[in-house]
N, C-alpha and C positions, 0 to 999 in steps of 0.2 A: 299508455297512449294507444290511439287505436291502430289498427294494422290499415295503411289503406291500401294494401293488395287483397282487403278479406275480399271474399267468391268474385275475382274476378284472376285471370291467366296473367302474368309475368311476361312480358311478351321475350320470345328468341326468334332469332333471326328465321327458323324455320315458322312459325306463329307469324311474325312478319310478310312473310313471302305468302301465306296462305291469304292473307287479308287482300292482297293485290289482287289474285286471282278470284275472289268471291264477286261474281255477278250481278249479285242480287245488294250484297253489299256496296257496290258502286254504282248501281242503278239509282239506289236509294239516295242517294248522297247527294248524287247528282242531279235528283229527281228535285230534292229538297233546295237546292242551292238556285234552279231557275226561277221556283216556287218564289224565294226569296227574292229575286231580281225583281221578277213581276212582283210582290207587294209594292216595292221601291218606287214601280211607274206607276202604280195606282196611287202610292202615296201624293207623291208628285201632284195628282190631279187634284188635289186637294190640300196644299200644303199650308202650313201654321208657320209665321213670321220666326215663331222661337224654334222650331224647327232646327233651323239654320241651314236646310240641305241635307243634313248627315243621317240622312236615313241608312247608308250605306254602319254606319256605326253602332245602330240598332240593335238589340236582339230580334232573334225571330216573330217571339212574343210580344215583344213593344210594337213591332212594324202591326201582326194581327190586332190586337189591341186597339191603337191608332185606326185601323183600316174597316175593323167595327167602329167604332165610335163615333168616325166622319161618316159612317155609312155608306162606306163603299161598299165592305161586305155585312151578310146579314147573319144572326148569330150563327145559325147551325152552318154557313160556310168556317164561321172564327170558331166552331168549337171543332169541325174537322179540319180543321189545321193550327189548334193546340193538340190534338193530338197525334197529328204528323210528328207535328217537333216534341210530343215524349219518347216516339218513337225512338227519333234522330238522337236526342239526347242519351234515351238508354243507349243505343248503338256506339254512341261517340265516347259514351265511359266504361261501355262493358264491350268492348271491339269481339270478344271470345262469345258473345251470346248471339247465335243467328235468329235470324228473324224468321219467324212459325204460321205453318199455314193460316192457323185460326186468328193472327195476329196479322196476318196481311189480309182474312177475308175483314176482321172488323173492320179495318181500316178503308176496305170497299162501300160496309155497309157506313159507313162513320157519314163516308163523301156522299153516297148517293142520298143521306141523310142533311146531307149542310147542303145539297141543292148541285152538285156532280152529275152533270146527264152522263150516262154510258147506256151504249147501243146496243147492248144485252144485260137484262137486269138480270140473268145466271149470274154473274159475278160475282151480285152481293146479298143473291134472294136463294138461290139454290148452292148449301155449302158443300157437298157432295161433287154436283157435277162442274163447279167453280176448281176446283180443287182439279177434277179428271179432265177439265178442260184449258185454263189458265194457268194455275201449280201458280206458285209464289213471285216467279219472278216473272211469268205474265200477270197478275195482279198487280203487280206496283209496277209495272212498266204504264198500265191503262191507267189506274190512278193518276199519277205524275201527268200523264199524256191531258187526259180529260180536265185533272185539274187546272193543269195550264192553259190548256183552250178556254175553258169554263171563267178563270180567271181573265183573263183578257177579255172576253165577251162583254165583264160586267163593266170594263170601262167604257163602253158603251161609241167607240168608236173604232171600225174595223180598221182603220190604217193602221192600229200596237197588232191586230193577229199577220197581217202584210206584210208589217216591218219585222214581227218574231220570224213568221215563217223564210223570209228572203233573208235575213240575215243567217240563218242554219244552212242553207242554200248555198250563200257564196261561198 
């Protein structure tokens, strides 16, 4: 039978208590988990009888999936956010594996590739000074950020960025 601790850490309590503290690791998560709220209100705007509402029951991938398919979004937004959530997935089964610079700039070039505007294209055009200016956990903080505006944008009414931004607010 197979081991299924093979390369991956056993977690203790001290492994535990480190994962709290990782930044970048809670950035990401959190980053991923709006990402997914907003699919849910896009979905919404275009919903399917059999559907039944339960977008919230979804995978990640089902919600993208769905959300190319109705065209809401267009592929290269659905394929940088299948590869958001390989990310999240590596992450979510290998908790011991941090996330690497050259894997947080692909994931800048991935979005600005699926249609992600960001207000300096260093980010994901210059990997050098991306790296000397961003480092990782400015990367996926701008990701997530733009992601989520950019998403919202394409619903194509500004009340969902109003009501995101006021409700962060209260």
């Amino acid at each position: 039978m197979k081991d299924p601790w093979e390369n991956r850490v056993r977690p203790d309590l001290k492994h535990i208590t480190s994962l709290f503290e990782n930044e970048v690791l809670g950035a990401f998560m959190s980053g991923h988990l709006v990402i997914e709220s907003i699919l849910v209100q896009m979905l919404e705007t275009q919903p399917k009888e059999s559907d039944g509402g339960r977008y919230f029951e979804w995978s990640f991938r089902r919600k993208v999936d769905a959300s190319e398919s109705r065209g809401i979004i267009g592929k290269g937004t659905a394929d940088f956010l299948r590869g958001l959530n390989d990310v999240r997935n590596r992450l979510a089964h290998k908790l011991d594996t941090p996330i690497t610079f050259g894997e947080a700039f692909e994931l800048a070039k991935l979005a600005a590739r699926g249609g992600i505007d960001f207000s300096d294209e260093t980010i994901y055009l210059d990997r050098e000074k991306s790296e000397k200016w961003y480092g990782i956990e400015g990367i996926i903080q701008e990701v997530f950020q733009n992601a989520a505006q950019d998403l919202l944008y394409f619903l194509g009414d500004d009340s969902y960025i109003v009501e995101f931004v006021s409700a962060k607010d209260s």
